[in-house]
mmCIF file of the N, C-alpha and C atoms, coordinates in Angstrom:
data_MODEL
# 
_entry.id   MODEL 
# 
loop_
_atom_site.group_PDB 
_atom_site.id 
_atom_site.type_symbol 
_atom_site.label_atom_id 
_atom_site.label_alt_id 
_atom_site.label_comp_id 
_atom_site.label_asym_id 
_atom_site.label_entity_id 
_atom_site.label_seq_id 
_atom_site.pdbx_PDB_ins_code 
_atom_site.Cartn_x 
_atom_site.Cartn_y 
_atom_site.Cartn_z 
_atom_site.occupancy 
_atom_site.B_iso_or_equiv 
_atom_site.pdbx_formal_charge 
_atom_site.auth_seq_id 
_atom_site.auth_comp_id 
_atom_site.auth_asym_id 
_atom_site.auth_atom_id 
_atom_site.pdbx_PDB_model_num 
ATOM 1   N N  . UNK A 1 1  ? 56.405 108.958 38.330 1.00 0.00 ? 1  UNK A N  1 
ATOM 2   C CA . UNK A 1 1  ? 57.754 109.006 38.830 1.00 0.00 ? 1  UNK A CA 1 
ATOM 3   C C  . UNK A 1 1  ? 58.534 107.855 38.205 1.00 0.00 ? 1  UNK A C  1 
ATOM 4   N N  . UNK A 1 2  ? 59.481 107.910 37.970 1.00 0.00 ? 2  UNK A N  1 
ATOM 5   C CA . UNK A 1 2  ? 60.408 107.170 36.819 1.00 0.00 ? 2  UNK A CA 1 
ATOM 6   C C  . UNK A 1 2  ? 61.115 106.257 38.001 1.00 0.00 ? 2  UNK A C  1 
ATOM 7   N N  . UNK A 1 3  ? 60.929 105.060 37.724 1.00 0.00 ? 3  UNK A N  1 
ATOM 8   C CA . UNK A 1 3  ? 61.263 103.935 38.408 1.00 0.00 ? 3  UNK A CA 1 
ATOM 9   C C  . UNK A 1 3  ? 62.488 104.320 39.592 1.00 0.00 ? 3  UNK A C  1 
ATOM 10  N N  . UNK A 1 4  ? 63.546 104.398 38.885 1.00 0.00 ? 4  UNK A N  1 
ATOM 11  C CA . UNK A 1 4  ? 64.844 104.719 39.530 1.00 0.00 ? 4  UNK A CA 1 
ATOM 12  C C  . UNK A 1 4  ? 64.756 105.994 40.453 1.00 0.00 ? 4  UNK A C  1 
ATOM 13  N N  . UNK A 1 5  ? 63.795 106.899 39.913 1.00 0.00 ? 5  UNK A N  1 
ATOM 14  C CA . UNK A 1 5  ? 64.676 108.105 41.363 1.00 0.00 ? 5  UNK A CA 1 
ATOM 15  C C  . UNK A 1 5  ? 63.257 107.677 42.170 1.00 0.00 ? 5  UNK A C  1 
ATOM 16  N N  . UNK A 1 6  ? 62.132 106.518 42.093 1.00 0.00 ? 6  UNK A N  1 
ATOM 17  C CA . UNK A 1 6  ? 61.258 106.087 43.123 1.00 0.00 ? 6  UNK A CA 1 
ATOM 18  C C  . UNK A 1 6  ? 61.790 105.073 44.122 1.00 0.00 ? 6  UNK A C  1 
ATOM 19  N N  . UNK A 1 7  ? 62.882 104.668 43.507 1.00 0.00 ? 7  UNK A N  1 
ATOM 20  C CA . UNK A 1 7  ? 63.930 103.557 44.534 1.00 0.00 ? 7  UNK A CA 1 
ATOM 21  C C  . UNK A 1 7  ? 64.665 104.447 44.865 1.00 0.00 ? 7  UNK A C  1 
ATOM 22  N N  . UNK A 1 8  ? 65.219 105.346 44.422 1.00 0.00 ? 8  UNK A N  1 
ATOM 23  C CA . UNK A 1 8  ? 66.533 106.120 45.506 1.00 0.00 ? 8  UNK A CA 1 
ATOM 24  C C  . UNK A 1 8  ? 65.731 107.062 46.189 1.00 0.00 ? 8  UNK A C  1 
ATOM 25  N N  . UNK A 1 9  ? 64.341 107.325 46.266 1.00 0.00 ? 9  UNK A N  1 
ATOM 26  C CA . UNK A 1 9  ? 63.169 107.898 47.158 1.00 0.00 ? 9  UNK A CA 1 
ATOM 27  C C  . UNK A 1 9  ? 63.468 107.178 48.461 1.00 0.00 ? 9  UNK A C  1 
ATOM 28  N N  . UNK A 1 10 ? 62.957 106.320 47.997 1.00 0.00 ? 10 UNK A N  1 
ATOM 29  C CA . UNK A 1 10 ? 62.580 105.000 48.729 1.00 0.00 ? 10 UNK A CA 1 
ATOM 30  C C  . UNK A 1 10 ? 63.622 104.618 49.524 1.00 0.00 ? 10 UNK A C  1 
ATOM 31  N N  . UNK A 1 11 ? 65.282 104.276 48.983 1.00 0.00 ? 11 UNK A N  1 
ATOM 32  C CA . UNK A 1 11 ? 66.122 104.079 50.103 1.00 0.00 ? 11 UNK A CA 1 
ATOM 33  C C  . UNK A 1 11 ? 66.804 105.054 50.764 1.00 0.00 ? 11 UNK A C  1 
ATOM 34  N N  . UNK A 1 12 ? 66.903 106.507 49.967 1.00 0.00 ? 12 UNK A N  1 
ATOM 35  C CA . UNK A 1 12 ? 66.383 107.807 51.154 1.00 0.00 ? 12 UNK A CA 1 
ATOM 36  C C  . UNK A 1 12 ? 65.544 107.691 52.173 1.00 0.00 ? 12 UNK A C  1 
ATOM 37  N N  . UNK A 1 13 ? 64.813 107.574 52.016 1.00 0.00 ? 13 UNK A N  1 
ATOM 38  C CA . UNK A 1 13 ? 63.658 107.790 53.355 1.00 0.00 ? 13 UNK A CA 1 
ATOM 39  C C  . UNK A 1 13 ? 63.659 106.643 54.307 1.00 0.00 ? 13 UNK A C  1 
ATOM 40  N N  . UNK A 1 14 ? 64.283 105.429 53.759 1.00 0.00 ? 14 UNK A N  1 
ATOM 41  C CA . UNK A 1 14 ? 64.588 104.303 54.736 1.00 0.00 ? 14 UNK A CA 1 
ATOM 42  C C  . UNK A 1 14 ? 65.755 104.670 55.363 1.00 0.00 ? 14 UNK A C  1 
ATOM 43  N N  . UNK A 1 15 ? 66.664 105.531 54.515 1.00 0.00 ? 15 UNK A N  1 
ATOM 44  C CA . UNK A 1 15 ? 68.026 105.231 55.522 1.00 0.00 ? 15 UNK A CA 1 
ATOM 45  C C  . UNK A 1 15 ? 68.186 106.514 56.566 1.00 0.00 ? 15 UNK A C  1 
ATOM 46  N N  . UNK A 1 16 ? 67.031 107.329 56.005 1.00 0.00 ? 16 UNK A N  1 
ATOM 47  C CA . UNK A 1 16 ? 66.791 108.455 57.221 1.00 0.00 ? 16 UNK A CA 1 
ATOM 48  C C  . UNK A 1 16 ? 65.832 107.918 58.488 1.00 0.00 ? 16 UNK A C  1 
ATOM 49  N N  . UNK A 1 17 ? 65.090 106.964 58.110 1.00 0.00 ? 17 UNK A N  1 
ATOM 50  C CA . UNK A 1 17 ? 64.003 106.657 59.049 1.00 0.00 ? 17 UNK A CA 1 
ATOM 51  C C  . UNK A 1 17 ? 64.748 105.495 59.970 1.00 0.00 ? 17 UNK A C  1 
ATOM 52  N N  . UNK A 1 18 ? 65.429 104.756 58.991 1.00 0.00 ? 18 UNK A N  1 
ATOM 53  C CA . UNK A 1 18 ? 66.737 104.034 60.345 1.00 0.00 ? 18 UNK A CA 1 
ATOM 54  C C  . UNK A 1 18 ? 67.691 104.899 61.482 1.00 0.00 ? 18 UNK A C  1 
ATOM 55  N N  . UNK A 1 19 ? 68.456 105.770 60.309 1.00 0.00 ? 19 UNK A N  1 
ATOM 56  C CA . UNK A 1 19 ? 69.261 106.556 61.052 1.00 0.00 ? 19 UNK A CA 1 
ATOM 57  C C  . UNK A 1 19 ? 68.333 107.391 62.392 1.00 0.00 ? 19 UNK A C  1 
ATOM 58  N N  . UNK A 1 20 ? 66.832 107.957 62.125 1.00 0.00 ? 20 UNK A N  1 
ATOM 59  C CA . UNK A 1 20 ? 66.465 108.489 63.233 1.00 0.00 ? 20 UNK A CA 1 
ATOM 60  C C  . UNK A 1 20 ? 65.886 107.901 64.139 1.00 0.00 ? 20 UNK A C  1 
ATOM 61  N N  . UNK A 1 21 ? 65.642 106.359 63.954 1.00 0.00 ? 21 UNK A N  1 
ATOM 62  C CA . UNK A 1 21 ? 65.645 105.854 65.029 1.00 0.00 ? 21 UNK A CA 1 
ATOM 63  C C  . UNK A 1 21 ? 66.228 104.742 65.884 1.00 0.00 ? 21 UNK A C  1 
ATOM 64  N N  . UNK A 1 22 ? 67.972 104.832 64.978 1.00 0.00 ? 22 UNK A N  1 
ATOM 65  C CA . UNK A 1 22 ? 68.998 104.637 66.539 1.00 0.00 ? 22 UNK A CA 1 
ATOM 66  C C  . UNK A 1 22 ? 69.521 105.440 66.934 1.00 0.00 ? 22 UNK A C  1 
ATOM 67  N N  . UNK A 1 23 ? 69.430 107.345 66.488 1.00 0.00 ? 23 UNK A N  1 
ATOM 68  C CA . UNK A 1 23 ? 69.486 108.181 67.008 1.00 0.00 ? 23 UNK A CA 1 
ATOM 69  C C  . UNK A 1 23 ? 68.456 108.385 68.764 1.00 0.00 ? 23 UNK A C  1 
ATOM 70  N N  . UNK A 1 24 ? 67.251 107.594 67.971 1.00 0.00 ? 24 UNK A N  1 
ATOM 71  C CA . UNK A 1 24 ? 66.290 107.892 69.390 1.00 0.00 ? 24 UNK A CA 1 
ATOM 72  C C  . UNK A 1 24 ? 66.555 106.682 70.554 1.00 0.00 ? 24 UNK A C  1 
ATOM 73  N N  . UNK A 1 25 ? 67.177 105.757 69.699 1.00 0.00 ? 25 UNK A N  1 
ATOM 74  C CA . UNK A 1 25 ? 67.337 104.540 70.561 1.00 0.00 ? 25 UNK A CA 1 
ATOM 75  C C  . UNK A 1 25 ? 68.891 104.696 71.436 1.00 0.00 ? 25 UNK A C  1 
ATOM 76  N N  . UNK A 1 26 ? 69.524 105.777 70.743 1.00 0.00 ? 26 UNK A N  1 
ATOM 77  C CA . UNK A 1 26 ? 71.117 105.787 71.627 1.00 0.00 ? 26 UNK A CA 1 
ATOM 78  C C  . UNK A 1 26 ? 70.520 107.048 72.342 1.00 0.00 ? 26 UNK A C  1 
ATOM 79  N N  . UNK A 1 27 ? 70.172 107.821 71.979 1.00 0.00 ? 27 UNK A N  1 
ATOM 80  C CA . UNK A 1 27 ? 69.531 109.059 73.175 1.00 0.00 ? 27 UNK A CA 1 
ATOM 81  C C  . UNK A 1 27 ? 68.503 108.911 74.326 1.00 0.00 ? 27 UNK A C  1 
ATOM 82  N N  . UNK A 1 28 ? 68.309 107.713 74.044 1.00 0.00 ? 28 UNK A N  1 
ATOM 83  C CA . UNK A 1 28 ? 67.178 107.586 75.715 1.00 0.00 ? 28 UNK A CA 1 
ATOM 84  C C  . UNK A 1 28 ? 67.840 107.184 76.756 1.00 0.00 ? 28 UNK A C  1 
ATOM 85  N N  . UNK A 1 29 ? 68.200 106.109 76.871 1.00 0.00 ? 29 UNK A N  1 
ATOM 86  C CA . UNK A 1 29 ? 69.082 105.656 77.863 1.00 0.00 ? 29 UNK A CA 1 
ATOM 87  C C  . UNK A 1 29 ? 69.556 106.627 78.401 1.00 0.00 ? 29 UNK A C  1 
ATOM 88  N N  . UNK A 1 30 ? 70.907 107.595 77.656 1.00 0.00 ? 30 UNK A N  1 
ATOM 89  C CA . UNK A 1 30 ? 70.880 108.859 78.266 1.00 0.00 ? 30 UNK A CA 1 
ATOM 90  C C  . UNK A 1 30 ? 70.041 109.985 78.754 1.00 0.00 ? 30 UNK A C  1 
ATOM 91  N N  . UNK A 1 31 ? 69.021 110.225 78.341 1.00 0.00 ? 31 UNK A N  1 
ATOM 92  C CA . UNK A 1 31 ? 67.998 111.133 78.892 1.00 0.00 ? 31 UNK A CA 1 
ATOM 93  C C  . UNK A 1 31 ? 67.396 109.994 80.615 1.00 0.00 ? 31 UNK A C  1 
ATOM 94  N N  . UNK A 1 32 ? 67.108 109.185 80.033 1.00 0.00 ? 32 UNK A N  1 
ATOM 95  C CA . UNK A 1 32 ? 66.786 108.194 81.146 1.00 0.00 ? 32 UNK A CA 1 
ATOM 96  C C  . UNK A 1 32 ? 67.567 108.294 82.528 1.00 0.00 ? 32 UNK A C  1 
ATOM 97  N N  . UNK A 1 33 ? 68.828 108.296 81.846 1.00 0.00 ? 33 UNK A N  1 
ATOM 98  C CA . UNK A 1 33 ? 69.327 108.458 83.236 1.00 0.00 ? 33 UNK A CA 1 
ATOM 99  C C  . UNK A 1 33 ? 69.453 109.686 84.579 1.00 0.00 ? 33 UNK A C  1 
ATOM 100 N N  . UNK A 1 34 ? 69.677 110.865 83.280 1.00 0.00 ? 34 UNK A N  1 
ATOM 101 C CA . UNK A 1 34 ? 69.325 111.998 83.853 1.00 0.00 ? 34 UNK A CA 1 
ATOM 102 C C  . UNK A 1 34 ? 67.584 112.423 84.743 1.00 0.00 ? 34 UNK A C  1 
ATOM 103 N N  . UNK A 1 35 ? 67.153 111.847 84.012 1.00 0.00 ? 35 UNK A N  1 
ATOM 104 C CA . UNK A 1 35 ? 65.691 112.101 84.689 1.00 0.00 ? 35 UNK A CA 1 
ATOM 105 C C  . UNK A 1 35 ? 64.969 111.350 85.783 1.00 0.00 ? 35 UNK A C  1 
ATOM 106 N N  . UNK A 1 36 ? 64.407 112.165 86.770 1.00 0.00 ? 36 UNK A N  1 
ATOM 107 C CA . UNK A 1 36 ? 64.229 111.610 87.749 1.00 0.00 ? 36 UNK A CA 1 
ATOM 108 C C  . UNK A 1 36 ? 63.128 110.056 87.392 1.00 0.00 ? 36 UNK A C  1 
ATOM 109 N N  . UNK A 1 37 ? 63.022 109.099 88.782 1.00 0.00 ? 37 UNK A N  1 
ATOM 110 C CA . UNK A 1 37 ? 62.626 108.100 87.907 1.00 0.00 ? 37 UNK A CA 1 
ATOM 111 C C  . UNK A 1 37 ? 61.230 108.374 88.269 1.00 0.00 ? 37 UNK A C  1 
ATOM 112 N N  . UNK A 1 38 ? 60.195 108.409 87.241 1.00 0.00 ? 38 UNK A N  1 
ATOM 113 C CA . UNK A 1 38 ? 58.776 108.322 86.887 1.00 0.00 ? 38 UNK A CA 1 
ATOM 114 C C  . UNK A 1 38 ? 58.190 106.850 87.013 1.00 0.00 ? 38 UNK A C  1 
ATOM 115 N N  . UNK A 1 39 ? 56.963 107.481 86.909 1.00 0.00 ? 39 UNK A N  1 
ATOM 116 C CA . UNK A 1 39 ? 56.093 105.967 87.696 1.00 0.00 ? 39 UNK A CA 1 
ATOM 117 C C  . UNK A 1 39 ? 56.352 105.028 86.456 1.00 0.00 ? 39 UNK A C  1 
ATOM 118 N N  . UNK A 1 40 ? 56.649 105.224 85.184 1.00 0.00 ? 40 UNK A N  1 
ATOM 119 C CA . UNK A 1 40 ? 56.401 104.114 84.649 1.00 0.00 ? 40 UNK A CA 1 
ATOM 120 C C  . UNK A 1 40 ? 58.034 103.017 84.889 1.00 0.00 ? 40 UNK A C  1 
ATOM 121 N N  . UNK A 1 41 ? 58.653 103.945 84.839 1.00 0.00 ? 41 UNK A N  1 
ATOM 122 C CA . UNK A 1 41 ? 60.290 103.374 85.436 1.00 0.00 ? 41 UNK A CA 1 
ATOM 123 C C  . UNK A 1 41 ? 59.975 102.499 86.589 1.00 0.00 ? 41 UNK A C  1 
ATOM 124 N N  . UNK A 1 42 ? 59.317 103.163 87.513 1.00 0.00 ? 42 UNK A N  1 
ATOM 125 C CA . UNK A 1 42 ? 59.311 102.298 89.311 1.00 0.00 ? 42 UNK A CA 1 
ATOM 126 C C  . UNK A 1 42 ? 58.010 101.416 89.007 1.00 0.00 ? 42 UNK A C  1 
ATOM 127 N N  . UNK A 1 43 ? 57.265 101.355 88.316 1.00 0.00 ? 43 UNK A N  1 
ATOM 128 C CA . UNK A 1 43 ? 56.133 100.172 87.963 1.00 0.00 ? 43 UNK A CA 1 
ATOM 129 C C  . UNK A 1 43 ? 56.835 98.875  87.169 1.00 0.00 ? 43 UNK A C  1 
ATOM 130 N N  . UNK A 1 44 ? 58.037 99.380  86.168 1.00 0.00 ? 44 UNK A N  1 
ATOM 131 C CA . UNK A 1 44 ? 58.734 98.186  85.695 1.00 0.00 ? 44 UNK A CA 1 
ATOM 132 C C  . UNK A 1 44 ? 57.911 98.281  83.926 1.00 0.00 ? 44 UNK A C  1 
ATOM 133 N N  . UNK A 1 45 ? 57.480 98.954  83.709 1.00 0.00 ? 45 UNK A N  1 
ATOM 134 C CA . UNK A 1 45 ? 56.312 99.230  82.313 1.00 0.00 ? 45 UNK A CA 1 
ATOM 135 C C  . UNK A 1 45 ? 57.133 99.944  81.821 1.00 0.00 ? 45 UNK A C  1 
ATOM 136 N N  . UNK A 1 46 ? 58.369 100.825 81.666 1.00 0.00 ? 46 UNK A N  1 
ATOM 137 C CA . UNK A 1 46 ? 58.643 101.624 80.502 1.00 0.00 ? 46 UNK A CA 1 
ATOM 138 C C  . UNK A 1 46 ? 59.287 100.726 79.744 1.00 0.00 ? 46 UNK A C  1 
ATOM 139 N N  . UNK A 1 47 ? 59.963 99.865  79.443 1.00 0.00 ? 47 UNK A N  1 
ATOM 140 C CA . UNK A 1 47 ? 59.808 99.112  78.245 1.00 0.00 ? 47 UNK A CA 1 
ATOM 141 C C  . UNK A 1 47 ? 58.997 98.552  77.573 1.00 0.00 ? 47 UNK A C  1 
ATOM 142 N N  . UNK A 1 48 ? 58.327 98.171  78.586 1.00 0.00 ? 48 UNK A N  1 
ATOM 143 C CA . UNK A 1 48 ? 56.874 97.754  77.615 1.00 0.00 ? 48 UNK A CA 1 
ATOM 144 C C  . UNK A 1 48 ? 56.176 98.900  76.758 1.00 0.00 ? 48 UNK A C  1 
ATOM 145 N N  . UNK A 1 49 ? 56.173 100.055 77.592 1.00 0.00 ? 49 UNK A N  1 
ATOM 146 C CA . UNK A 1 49 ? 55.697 101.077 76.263 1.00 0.00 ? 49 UNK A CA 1 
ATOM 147 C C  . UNK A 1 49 ? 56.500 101.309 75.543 1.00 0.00 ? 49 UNK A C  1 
ATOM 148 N N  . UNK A 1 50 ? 57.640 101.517 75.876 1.00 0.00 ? 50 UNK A N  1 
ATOM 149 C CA . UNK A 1 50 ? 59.330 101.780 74.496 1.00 0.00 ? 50 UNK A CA 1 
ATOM 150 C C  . UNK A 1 50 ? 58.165 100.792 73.488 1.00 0.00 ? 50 UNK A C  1 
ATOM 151 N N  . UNK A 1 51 ? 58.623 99.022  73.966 1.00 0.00 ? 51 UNK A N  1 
ATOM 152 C CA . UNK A 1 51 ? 57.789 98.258  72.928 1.00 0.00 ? 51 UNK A CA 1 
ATOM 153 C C  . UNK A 1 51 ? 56.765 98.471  71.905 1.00 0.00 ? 51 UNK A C  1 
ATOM 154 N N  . UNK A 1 52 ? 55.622 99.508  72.659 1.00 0.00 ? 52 UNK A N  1 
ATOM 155 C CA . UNK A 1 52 ? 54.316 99.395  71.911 1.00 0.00 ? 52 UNK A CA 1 
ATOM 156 C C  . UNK A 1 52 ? 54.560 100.323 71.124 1.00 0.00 ? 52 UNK A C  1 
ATOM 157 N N  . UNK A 1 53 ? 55.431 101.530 71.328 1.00 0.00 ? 53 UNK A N  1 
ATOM 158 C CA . UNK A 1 53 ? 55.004 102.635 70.696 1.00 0.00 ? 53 UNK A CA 1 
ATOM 159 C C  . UNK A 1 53 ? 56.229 101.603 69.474 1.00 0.00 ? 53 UNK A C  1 
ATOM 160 N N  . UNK A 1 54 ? 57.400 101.594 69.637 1.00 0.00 ? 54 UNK A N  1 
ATOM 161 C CA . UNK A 1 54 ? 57.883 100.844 68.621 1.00 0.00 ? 54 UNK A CA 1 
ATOM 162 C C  . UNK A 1 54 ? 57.370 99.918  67.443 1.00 0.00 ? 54 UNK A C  1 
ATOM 163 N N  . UNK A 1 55 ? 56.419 99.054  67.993 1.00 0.00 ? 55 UNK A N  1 
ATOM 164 C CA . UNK A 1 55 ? 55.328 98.546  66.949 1.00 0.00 ? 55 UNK A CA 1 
ATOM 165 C C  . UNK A 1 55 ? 54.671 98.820  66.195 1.00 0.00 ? 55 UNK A C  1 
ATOM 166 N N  . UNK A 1 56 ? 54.203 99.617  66.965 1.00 0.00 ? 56 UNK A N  1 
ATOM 167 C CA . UNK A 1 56 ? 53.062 100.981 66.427 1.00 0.00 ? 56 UNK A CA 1 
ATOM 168 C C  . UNK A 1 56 ? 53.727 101.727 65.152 1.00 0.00 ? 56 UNK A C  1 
ATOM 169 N N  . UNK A 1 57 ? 55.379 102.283 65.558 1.00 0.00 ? 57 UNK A N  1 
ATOM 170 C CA . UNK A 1 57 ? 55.973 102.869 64.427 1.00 0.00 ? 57 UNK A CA 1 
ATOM 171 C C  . UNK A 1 57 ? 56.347 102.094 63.504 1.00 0.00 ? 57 UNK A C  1 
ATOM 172 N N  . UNK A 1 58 ? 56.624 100.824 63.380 1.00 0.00 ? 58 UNK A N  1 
ATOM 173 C CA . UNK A 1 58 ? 57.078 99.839  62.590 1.00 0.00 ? 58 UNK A CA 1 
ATOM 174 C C  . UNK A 1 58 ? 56.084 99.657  61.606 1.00 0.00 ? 58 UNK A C  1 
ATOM 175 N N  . UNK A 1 59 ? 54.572 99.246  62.247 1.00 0.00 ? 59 UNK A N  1 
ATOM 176 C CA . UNK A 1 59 ? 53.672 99.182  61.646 1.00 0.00 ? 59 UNK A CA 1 
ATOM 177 C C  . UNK A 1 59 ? 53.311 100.496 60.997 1.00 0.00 ? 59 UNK A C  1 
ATOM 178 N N  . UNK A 1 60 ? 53.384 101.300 61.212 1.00 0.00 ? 60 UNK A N  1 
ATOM 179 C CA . UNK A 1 60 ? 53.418 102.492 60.249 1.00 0.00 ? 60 UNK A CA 1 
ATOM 180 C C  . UNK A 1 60 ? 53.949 102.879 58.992 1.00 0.00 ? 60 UNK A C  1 
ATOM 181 N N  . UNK A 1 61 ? 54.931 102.511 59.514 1.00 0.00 ? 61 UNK A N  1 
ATOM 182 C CA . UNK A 1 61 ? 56.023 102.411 58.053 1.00 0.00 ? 61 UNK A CA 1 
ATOM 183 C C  . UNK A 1 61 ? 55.689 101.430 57.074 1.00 0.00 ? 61 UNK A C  1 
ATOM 184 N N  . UNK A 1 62 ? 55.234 100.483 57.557 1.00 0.00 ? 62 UNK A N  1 
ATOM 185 C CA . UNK A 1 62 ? 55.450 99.171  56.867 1.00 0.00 ? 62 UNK A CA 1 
ATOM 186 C C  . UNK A 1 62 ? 54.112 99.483  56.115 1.00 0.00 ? 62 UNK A C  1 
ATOM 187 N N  . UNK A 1 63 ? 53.177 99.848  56.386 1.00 0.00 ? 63 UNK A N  1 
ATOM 188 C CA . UNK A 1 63 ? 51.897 100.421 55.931 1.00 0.00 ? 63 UNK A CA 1 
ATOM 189 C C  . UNK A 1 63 ? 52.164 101.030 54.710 1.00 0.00 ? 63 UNK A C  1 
ATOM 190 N N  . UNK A 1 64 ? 52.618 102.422 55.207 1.00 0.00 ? 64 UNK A N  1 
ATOM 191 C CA . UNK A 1 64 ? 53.344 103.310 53.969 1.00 0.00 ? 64 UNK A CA 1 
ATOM 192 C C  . UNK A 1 64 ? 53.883 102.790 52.969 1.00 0.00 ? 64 UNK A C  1 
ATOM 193 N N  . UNK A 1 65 ? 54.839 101.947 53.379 1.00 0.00 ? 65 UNK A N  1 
ATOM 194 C CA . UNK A 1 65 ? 55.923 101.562 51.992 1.00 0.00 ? 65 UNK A CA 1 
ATOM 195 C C  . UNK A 1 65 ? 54.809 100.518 51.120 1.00 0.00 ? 65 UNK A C  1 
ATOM 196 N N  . UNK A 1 66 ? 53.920 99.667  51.947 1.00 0.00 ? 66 UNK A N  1 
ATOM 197 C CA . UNK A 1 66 ? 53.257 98.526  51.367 1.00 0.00 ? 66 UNK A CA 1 
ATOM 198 C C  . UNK A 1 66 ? 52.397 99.661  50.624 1.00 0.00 ? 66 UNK A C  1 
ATOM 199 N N  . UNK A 1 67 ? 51.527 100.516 50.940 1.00 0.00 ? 67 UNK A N  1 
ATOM 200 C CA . UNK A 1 67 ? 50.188 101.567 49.987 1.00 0.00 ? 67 UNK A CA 1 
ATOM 201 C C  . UNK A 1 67 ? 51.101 102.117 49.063 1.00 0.00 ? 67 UNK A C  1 
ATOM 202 N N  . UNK A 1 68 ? 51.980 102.340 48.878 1.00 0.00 ? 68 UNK A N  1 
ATOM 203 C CA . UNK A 1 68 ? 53.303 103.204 47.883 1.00 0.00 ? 68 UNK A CA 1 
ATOM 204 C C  . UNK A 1 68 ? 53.627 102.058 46.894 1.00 0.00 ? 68 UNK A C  1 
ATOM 205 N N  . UNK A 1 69 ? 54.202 100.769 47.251 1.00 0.00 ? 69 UNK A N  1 
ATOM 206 C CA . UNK A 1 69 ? 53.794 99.872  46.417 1.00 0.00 ? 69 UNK A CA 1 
ATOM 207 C C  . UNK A 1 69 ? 53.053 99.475  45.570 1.00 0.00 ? 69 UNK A C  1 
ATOM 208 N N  . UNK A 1 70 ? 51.762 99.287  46.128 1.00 0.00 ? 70 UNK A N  1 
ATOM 209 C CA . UNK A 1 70 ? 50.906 99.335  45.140 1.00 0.00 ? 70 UNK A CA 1 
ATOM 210 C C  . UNK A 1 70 ? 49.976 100.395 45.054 1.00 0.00 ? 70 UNK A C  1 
ATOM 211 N N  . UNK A 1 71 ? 50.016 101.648 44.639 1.00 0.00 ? 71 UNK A N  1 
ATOM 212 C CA . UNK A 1 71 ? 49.777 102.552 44.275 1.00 0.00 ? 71 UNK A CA 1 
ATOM 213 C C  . UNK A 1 71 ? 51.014 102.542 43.194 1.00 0.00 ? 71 UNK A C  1 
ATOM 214 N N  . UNK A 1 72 ? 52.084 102.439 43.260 1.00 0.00 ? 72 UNK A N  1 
ATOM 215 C CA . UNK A 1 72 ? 53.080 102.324 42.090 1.00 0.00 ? 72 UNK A CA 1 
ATOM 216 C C  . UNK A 1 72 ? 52.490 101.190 40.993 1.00 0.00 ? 72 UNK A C  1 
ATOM 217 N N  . UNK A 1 73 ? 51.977 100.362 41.562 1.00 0.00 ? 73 UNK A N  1 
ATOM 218 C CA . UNK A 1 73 ? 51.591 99.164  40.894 1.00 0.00 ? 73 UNK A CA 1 
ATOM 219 C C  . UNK A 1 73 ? 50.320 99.616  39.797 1.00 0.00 ? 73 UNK A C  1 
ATOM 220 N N  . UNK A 1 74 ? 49.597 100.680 40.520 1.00 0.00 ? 74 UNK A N  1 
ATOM 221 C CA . UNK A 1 74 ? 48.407 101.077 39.978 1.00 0.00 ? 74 UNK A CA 1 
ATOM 222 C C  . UNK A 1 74 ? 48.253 101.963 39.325 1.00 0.00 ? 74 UNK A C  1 
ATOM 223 N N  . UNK A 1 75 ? 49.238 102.708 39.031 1.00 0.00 ? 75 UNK A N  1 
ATOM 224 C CA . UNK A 1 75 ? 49.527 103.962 38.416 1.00 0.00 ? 75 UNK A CA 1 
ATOM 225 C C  . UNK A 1 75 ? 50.399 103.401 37.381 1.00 0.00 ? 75 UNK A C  1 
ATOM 226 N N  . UNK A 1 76 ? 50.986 102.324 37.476 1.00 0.00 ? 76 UNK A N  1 
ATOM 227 C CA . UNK A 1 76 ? 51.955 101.858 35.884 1.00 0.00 ? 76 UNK A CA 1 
ATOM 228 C C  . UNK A 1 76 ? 50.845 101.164 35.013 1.00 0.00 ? 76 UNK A C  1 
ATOM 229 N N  . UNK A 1 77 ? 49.928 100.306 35.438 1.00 0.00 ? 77 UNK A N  1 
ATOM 230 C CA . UNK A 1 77 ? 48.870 99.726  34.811 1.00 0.00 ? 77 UNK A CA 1 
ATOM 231 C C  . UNK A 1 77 ? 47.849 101.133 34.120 1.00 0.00 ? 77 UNK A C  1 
ATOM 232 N N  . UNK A 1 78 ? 48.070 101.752 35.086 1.00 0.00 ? 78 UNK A N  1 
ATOM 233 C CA . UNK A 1 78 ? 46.487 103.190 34.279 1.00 0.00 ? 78 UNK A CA 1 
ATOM 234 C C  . UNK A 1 78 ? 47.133 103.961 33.364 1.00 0.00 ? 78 UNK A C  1 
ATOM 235 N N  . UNK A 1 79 ? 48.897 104.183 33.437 1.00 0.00 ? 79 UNK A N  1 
ATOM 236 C CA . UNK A 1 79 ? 49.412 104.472 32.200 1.00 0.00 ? 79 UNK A CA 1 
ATOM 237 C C  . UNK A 1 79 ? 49.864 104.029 31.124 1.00 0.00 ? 79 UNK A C  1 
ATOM 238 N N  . UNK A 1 80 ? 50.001 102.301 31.114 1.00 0.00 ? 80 UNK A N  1 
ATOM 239 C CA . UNK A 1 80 ? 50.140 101.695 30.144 1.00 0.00 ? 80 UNK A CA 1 
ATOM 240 C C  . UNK A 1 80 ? 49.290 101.530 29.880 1.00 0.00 ? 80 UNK A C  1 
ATOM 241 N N  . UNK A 1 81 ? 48.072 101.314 29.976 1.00 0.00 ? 81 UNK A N  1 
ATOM 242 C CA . UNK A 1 81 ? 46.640 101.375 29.777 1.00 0.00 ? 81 UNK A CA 1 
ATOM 243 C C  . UNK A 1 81 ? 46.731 102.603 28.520 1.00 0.00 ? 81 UNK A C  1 
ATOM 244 N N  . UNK A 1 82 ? 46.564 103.450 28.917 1.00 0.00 ? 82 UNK A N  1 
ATOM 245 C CA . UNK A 1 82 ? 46.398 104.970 28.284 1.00 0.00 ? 82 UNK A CA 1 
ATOM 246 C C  . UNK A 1 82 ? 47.028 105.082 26.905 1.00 0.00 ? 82 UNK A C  1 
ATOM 247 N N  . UNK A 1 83 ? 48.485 104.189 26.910 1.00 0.00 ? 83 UNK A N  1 
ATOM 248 C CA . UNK A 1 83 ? 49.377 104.578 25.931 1.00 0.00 ? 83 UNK A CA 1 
ATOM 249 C C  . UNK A 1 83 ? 48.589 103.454 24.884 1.00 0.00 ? 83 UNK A C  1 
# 
């Protein structure tokens, strides 16, 4: 993949993966309110899971983009290699 359309990949999929999640972050509150309140609401814990699962997705991503990195890294070396 030719450098340039692997960066406009790349800030595609970041600016969709932002955009969908302050889409999810402006839509809860509202769902929240509508819904009756659940034990994790009346225990005082649903932010704390908002939190974890948030981490969890952060760290996901951050995973991805870091193995895509260098896999880019490793695939320019095995073809300059070649040539």
């Amino acid at each position: 993949m030719h450098p340039l359309a692997q960066q406009n990949f790349m800030q595609t999929f970041l600016n969709r993966t932002v955009f969908f999640a302050l889409s999810l972050l402006i839509a809860l509150p509202a769902r929240a309110a509508d819904a009756p309140v659940d034990f994790f609401h009346f225990a005082g814990k649903f932010y704390g899971v908002v939190a974890v699962i948030g981490v969890i997705f952060v760290g996901l991503i951050a995973f991805l983009v870091w193995t895509d990195l260098k896999l880019g890294r490793l695939e320019k070396t095995v073809f300059s290699q070649k040539k």
